[in-house]
C-alpha positions in Angstrom: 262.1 269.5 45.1 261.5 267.2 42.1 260.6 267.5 38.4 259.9 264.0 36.9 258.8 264.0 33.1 257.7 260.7 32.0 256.3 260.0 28.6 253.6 257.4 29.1 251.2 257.4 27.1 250.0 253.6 28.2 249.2 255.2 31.7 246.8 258.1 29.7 243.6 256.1 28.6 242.2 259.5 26.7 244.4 262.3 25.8 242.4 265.1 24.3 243.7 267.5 21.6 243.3 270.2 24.1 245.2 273.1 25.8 245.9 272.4 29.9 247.9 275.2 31.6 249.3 274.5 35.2 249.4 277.2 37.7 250.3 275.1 41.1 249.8 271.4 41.6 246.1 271.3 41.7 245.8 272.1 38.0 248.6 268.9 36.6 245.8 266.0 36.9 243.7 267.7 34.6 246.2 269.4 32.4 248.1 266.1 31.7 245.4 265.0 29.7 245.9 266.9 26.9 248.5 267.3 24.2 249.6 270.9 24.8 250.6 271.4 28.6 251.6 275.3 29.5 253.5 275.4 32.8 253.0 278.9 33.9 255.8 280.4 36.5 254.9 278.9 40.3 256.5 277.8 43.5 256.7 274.4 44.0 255.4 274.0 48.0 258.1 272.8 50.1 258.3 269.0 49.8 256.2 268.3 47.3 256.6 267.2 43.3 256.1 268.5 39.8 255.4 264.9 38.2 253.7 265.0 35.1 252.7 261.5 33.1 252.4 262.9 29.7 251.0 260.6 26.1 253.5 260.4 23.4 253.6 263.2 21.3 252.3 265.9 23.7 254.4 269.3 24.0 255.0 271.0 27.2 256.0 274.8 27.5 257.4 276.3 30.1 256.0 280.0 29.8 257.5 281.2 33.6 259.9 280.5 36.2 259.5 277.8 38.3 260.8 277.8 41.9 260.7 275.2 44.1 260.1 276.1 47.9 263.0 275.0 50.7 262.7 271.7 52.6 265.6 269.0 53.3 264.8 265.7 51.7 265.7 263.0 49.6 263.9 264.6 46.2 264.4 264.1 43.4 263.3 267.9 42.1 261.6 267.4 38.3 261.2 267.0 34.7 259.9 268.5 30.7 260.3 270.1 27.2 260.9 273.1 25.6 261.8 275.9 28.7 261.0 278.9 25.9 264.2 280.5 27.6 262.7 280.3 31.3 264.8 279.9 34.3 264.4 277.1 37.2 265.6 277.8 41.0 266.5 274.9 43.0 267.2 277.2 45.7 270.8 275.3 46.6 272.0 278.0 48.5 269.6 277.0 50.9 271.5 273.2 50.9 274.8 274.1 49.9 277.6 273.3 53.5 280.6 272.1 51.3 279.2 268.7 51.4 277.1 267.9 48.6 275.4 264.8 48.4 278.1 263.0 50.6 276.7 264.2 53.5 275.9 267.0 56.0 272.4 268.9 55.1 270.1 266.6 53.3 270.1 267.9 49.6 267.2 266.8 47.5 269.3 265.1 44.0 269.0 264.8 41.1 267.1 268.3 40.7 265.6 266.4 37.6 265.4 263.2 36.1 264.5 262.7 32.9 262.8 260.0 31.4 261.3 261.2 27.9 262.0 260.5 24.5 262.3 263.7 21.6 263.6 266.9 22.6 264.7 269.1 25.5 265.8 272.5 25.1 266.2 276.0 26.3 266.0 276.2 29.9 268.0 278.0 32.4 268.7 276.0 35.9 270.1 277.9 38.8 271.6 276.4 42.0 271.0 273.2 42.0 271.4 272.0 45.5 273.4 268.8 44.4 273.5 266.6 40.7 271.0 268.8 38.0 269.8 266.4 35.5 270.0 262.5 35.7 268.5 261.2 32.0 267.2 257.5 32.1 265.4 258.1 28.2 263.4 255.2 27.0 264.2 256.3 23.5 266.0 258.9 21.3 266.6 261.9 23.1 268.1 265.3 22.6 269.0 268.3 24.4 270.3 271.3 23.4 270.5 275.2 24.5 270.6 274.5 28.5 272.3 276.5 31.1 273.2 275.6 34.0 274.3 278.2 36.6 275.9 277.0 39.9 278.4 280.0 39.8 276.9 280.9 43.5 278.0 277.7 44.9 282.0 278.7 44.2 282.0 280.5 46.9 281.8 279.3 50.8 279.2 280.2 53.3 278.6 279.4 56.9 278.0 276.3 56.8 280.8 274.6 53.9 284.3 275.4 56.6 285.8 277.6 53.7 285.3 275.3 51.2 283.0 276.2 48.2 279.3 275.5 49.3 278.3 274.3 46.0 279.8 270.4 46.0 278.9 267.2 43.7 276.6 269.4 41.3 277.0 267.2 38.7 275.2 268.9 35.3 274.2 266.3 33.0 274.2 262.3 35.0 273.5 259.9 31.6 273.1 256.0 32.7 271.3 255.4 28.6 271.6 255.3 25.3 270.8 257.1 22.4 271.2 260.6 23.8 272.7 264.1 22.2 273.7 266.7 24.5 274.6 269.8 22.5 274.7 273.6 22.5 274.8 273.8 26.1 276.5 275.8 28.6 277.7 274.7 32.3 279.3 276.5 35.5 279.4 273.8 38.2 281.6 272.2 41.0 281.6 268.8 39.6 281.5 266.5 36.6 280.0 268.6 33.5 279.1 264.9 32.0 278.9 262.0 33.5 278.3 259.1 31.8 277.5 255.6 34.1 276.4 252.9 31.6 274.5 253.2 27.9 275.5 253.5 24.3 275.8 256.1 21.6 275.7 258.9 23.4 276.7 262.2 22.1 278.1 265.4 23.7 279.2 268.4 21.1 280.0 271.4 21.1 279.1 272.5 25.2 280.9 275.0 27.3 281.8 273.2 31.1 283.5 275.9 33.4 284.4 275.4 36.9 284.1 271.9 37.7 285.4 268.4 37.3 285.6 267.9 33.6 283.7 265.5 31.0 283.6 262.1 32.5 282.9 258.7 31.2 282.1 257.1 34.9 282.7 256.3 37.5 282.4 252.8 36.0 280.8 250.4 38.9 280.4 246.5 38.4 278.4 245.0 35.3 277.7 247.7 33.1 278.5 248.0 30.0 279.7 251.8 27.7 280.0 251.8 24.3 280.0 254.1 20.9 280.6 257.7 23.0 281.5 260.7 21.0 282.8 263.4 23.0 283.4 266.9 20.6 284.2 270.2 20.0 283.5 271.0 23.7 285.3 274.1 25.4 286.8 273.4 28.9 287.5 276.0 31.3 288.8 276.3 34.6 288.2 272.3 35.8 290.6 269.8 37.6 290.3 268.0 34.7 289.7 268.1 31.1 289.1 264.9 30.1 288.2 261.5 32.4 288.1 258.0 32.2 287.4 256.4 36.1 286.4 253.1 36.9 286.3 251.6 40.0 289.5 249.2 41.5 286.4 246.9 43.5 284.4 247.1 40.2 283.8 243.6 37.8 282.5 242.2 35.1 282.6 245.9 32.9 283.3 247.0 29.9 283.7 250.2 28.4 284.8 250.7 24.6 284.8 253.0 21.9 285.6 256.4 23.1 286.2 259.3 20.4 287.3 262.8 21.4 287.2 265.3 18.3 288.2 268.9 18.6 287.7 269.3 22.2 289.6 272.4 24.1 290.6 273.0 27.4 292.6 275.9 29.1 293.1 276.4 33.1 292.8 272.9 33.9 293.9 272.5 37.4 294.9 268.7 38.2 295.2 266.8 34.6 294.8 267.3 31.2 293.8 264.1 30.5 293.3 261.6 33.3 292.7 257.6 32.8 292.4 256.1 36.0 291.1 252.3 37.5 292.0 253.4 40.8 288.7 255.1 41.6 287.4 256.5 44.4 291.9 256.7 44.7 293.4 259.1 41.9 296.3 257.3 40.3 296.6 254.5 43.0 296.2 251.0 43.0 294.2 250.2 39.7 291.8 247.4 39.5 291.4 244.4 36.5 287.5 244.3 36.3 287.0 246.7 33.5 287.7 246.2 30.5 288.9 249.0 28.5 289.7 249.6 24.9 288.9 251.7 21.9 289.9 255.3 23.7 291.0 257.4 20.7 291.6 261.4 19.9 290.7 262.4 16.6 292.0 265.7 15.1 291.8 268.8 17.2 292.1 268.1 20.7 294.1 270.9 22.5 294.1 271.2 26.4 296.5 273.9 28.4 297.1 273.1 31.4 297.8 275.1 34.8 302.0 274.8 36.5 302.3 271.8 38.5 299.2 269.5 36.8 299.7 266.7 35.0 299.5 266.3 31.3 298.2 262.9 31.1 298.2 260.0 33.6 297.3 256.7 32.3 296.4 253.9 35.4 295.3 250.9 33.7 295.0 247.5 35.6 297.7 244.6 34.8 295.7 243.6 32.3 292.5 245.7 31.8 294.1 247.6 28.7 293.8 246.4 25.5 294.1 247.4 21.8 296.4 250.3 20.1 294.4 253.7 21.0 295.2 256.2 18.7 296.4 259.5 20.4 297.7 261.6 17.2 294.6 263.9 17.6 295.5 265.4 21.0 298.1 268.0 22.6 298.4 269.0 25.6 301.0 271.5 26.7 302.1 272.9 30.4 302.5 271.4 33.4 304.5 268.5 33.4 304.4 265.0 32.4 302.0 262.5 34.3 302.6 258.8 34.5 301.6 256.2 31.7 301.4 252.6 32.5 299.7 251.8 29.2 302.1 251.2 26.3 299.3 250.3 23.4 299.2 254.6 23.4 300.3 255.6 19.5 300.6 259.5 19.0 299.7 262.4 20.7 301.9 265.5 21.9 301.9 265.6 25.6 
C-alpha cells in the first residue's frame, strides 16, 4: 500500500504537453510522461505501488477514489497533488490490533510520503493503517484543505485487547524544511504533527481531534529544528496540547525557535503543555544532549484542560535549557499544576 510522488524531472528525458489518465498500474509509465496526469478512481492490487516520477511543473488530478487492496507488509502506501475533494482508503481496519507500528500485524507506514515541491491539497484519507503522510520536500511545499479520518480506529476490535485498534497514526511526519501545513482537519490516535528535524516550517490554523497533540519530535541524536511557527490551531480531545520531546540517549541536537500564536485546546487529557527530555519516559530522568532554547507563546494561546491533567510540566536536562522563553502569550486553566524544572520561564497563566 504505497503512494510515492516524486518530482524528477532529471529522471524524464521527454515530457510531452499532453494529457495521460491512469486507470490501474499499467497505464502510469506512459501517463507520467506528460504534464497533465488524471488519476481516475482504482484499487491498488494488494502489495503493489502507486509510484509516479513526475517533470517539474506537471499537475496531477485525482478525479476518483483510490483504494488500495489488503496485504501485510512493510509499504510505504503513496504520493500527489490536487485530490479535487476525492477520498483515499488505506483500508486500516484491516491492520488495526491496538498495536500500530510497534508491533503485532505488519502495517504498511507511512500511507504516503511525499517528496514534491509546490502544492498539495484537498484530499480526503481514511484509515490509515499506521503514520498517514511522511513529507521529505526537496523544496517549498504546501498543503492545505486535507482530512484525515481515523475516527474508526477509536474503537477496539478483535484483535487490539480492548484497546483502540487505530494506534501510532501519526497525520502529518515532517523531517524538512520549508513546509506550510494549513487548513486542514485531523481525527487520529497519535501525534497530529510531528516534526523530526528541518526548518521553517509552518502549521496554522488545523483542527487535530483525538490524538496525541502537535509535536516538535521526538528529537533523536544530530539533528538539528529551527524557525517553527505553530498557530491558530484548534485542539480537541488529545493527551496533549502542545509537545516538546527529545530523547534522554539523544546527542549532539539542537532545537530553537519555537512560536506558538493563538493556538486552542479544550479536553486535553494528560497535559496542557508538556516539555519533556525524558523521552520514550514522560517526566523522568531528562537527558543533556539537546539543546533547547527560543520556546515562546505569543498572544492567544488558551488550552482547558480535563480534572487530574497537568497544566504544564517542564523536564529540561541540568543544563539543556537556555535563554529567557517568553510565556505571557499562554493560559492554561484546569487541572492542576505540573512540575517546572526550568526557571528562564517569564509569563504565562498556568
Amino acid at each position: 500500500m504505497y503512494f510515492h510522488l516524486l518530482g524528477l524531472s532529471a529522471l524524464v528525458a521527454a515530457v510531452n504537453a499532453c494529457t495521460g489518465t491512469i486507470n490501474s498500474l499499467n497505464d502510469v509509465s506512459s501517463a507520467v510522461k506528460c504534464t497533465t496526469v488524471n488519476i481516475n478512481g482504482f484499487t491498488v492490487p494488494a502489495g503493489q505501488a502507486l509510484s509516479l516520477s513526475l517533470a517539474t511543473g506537471a499537475t496531477v488530478n485525482l478525479n476518483g477514489n483510490l483504494v488500495f487492496a489488503n496485504k501485510s507488509w512493510a509499504g510505504p502506501m503513496f504520493v500527489i497533488f490536487n485530490g479535487n475533494g476525492h477520498t483515499i482508503d488505506g483500508r486500516g481496519e484491516d491492520y488495526w490490533d491496538g498495536q500500530g507500528s510497534n508491533g503485532g500485524i505488519q502495517k504498511p507506514h507511512p500511507m504516503m510520503k511525499i517528496k514534491i515541491s509546490g502544492t498539495f491539497k484537498n484530499v480526503k484519507v481514511v484509515n490509515s493503517p499506521a503514520q498517514t503522510f511522511s513529507f521529505g520536500n526537496p523544496g517549498a511545499l504546501t498543503v492545505s484543505a486535507i482530512t484525515i479520518d481515523n475516527s474508526l480506529g477509536d474503537q477496539p476490535n478483535s484483535r487490539s485487547g480492548g484497546l483502540p485498534a487505530g494506534h501510532n497514526t501519526d497525520a502529518f511526519d515532517a523531517s524538512t524544511t520549508d513546509l506550510t501545513i494549513s487548513g486542514c482537519t485531523v481525527h487520529n490516535q497519535d501525534d497530529c504533527l510531528a516534526i523530526n528535524h528541518g526548518s521553517n516550517i509552518v502549521f496554522t490554523g488545523n483542527s487535530c481531534t483525538g490524538g496525541h497533540g502537535i509535536s516538535v519530535g521526538s528529537i533523536d541524536s544530530d539533528v538539528t529544528v529551527s524557525g517553527i511557527t505553530i498557530s491558530n490551531n484548534k485542539i480537541i480531545n488529545n493527551d496533549q496540547g502542545l509537545r516538546i520531546k527529545t530523547k534522554s540517549a539523544a546527542s549532539g541536537s539542537t532545537v530553537s525557535g519555537i512560536t506558538y500564536t493563538g493556538n486552542t485546546g479544550s479536553g486535553l487529557r494528560k497535559f496542557g503543555v508538556l516539555i519533556d527530555q525524558s523521552y520514550p519516559d514522560t517526566l523522568g530522568k531528562p537527558g543533556n544532549g539537546v539543546k533547547l532554547s527560543g520556546v515562546n507563546f505569543a498572544s492567544g494561546n488558551v488550552l482547558s484542560v480535563n480534572s487530574g491533567a497537568d497544566r504544564v510540566a517542564v523536564n529540561c536536562g541540568s543544563s539543556s535549557c537556555s535563554g529567557t522563553w517568553n510565556w505571557s502569550g499562554l493560559k492554561v486553566t484546569g487541572g492542576k499544576a505540573g512540575p517546572v524544572n526550568y526557571k528562564g520561564i517569564s509569563g504565562g497563566s498556568y
